[in-house]
C-alpha positions in Angstrom: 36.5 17.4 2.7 32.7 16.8 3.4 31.1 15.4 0.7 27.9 16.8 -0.2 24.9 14.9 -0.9 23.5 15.2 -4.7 20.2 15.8 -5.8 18.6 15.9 -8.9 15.5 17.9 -9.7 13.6 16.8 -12.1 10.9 19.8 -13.2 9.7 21.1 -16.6 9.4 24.5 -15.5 12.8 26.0 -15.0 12.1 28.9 -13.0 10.6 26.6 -10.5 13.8 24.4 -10.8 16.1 26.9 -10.1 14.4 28.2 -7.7 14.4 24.7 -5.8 17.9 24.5 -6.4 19.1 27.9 -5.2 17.2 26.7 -1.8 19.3 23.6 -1.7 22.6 25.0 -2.7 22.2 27.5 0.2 21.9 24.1 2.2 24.7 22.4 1.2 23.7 20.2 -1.8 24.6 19.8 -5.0 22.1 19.7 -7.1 21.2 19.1 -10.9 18.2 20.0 -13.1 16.6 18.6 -16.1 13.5 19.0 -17.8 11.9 16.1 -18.8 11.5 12.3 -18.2 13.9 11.3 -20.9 16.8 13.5 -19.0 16.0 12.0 -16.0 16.2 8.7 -16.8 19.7 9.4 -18.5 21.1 11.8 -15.8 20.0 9.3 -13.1 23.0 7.2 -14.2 25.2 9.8 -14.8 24.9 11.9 -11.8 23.9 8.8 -9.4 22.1 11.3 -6.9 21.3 10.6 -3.0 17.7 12.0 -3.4 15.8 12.6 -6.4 12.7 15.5 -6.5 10.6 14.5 -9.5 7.7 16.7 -10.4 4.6 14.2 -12.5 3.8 16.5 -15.4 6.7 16.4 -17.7 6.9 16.3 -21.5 7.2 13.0 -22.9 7.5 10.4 -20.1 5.9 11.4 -17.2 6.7 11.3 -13.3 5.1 8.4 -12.8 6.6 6.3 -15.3 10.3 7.7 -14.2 9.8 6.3 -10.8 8.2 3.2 -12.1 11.3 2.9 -14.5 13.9 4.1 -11.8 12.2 1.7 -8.9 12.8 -1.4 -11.2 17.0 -0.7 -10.2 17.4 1.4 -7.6 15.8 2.6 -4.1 17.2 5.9 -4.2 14.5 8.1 -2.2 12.4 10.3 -4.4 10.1 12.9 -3.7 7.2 13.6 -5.7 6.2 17.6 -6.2 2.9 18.3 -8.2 0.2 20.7 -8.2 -2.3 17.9 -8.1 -4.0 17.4 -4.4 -6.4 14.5 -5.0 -5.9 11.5 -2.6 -5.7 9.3 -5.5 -2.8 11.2 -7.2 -0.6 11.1 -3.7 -2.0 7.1 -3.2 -0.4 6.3 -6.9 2.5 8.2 -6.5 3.2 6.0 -3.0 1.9 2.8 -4.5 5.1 3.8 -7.6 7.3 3.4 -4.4 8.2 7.1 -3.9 9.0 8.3 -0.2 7.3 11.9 0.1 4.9 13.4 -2.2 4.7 17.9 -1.7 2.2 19.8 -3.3 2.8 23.1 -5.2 3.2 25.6 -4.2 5.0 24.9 -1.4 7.3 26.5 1.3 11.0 26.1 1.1 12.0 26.0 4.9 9.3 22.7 4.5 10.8 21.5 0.9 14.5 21.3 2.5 12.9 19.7 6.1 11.4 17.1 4.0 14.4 16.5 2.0 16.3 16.2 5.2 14.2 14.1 6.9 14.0 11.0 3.8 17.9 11.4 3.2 17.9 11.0 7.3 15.5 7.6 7.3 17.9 6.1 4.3 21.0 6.2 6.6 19.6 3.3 8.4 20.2 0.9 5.6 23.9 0.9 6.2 25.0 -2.4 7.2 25.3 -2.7 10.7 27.9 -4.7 12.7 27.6 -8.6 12.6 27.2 -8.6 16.6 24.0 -6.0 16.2 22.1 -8.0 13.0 18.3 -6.7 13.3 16.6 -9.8 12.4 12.9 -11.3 13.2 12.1 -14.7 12.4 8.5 -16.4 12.5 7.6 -19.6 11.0 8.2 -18.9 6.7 8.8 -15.5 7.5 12.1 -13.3 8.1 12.6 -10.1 8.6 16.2 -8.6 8.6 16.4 -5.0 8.6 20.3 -5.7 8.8 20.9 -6.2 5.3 17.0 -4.9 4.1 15.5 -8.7 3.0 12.8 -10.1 3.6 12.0 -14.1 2.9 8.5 -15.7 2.8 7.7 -19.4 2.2 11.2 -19.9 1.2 11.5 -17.4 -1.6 13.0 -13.7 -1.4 10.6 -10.8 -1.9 11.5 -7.7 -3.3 10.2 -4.6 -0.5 11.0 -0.9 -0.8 12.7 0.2 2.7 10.0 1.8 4.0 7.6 -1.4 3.4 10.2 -3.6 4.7 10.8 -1.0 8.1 7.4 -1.0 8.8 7.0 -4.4 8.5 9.9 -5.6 10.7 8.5 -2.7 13.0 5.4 -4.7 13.3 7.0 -8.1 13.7 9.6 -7.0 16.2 7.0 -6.1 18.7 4.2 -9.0 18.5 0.7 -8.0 19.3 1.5 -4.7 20.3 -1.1 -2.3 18.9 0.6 1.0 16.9 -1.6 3.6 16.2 -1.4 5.2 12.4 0.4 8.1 14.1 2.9 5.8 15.7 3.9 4.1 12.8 4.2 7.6 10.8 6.7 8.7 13.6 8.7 5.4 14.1 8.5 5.0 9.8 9.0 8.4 8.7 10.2 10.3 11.3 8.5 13.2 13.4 9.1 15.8 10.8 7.7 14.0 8.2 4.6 16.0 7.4 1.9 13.8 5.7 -1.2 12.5 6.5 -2.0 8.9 7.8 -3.2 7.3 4.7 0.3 6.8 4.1 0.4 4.0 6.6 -2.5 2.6 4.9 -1.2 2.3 1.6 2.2 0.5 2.9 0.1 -2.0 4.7 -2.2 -2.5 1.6 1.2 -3.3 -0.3 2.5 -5.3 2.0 -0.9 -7.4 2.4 -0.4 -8.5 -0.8 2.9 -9.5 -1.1 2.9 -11.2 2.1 -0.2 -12.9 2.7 -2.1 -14.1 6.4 -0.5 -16.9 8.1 -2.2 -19.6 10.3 0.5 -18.9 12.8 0.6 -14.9 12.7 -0.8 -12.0 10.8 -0.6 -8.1 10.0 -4.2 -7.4 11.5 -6.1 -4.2 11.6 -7.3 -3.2 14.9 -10.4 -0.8 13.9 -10.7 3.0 14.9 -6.7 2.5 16.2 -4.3 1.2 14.0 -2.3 -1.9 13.0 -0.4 -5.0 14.8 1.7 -7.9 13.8 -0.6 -10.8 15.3 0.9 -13.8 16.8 -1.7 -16.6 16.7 -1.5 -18.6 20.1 -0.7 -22.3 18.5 
């Protein structure tokens, strides 16, 4: 028996709910709906779902503050829905650590493509075979997409999986210039439908957590895009 992936939708409106979760049944998942932030946080660790679609303006705790709480032990994908369409509301949401972010109203053929698409980028954190380890090593910097860590000057740093894909994306191909739209296909996949601030914010994040190297660094390349920069020594 094929077992179908779960996911929990998270929505204070309950006509909207359902209606997200008829489209999904009809797909193949299983799906479960609560109403607030408080539910979420307690179904999350009931009904362990694959993917979780979280809309912001809930009663009590909102969306942000359930991915903020749910990102401090898990990196299950969630997608944020919301009827705000301000840069800044879409920048915070990513900044929280969520994967997608869909305004409302929006079409279901596109709701179930994006769900399809994160759930399809997550199967890549599976550990590989011992004999095909993804791993990229500069001096006090490693990269190792194998088992999804990252160590810098010695210490472990904590990287959601898309931070820590782009990243070894980067590294793996030295001085290569990627263009936003590049790193949006490689990172999210074609079908991901977003804009290219996205890129922008994951590179901000990663900036700060790991910081220019006299031997290499994540450089901007103006009017194109991005590159991992290998310093000549």
């Amino acid at each position: 028996m094929i077992t179908k992936q779960k996911i929990l939708i998270v929505d204070d409106d309950n006509n909207i709910a359902e209606l997200i979760s008829l489209y999904l049944t009809k797909e193949c998942f299983e799906t479960r709906i609560v109403n607030d932030g408080e539910q979420a946080l307690r179904e999350f660790s009931l009904f362990h779902p694959d993917l979780i679609l979280l809309d912001l303006m809930l009663p009590g705790i909102d969306g942000y503050q359930v991915c903020r709480e749910i990102r401090h032990s898990s990196q299950v994908p969630i997608i944020m829905l919301s009827a705000k369409s301000e840069t800044f509301d879409k920048v915070l949401g990513l900044e929280l650590g969520a994967d997608d972010y869909i305004i409302k109203p929006f079409d279901s053929k596109e709701l179930v493509a994006r769900v399809r698409a994160v759930l399809r980028r997550t199967k890549i954190k599976q550990p590989a075979a011992p004999s095909s380890e993804k791993c990229v090593s500069y001096q006090d910097l490693t990269i190792n997409l194998t088992n999804y860590s990252v160590t810098y000057m010695g210490s472990q740093v904590d990287m959601p999986p898309k931070e820590l894909e782009l990243l070894y994306f980067l590294a793996d191909s030295p001085n290569q210039v990627f263009t936003r739209e590049q790193l949006l296909d490689h990172i999210w996949g074609y079908e991901y439908i977003g804009d290219t601030r996205t890129v922008d914010v994951h590179i901000k994040r990663l900036r700060e957590k790991i910081k220019d190297h006299p031997g290499w660094s994540i450089s901007t390349v103006w009017g194109i895009g991005y590159k991992f920069e290998v310093k000549n020594s």
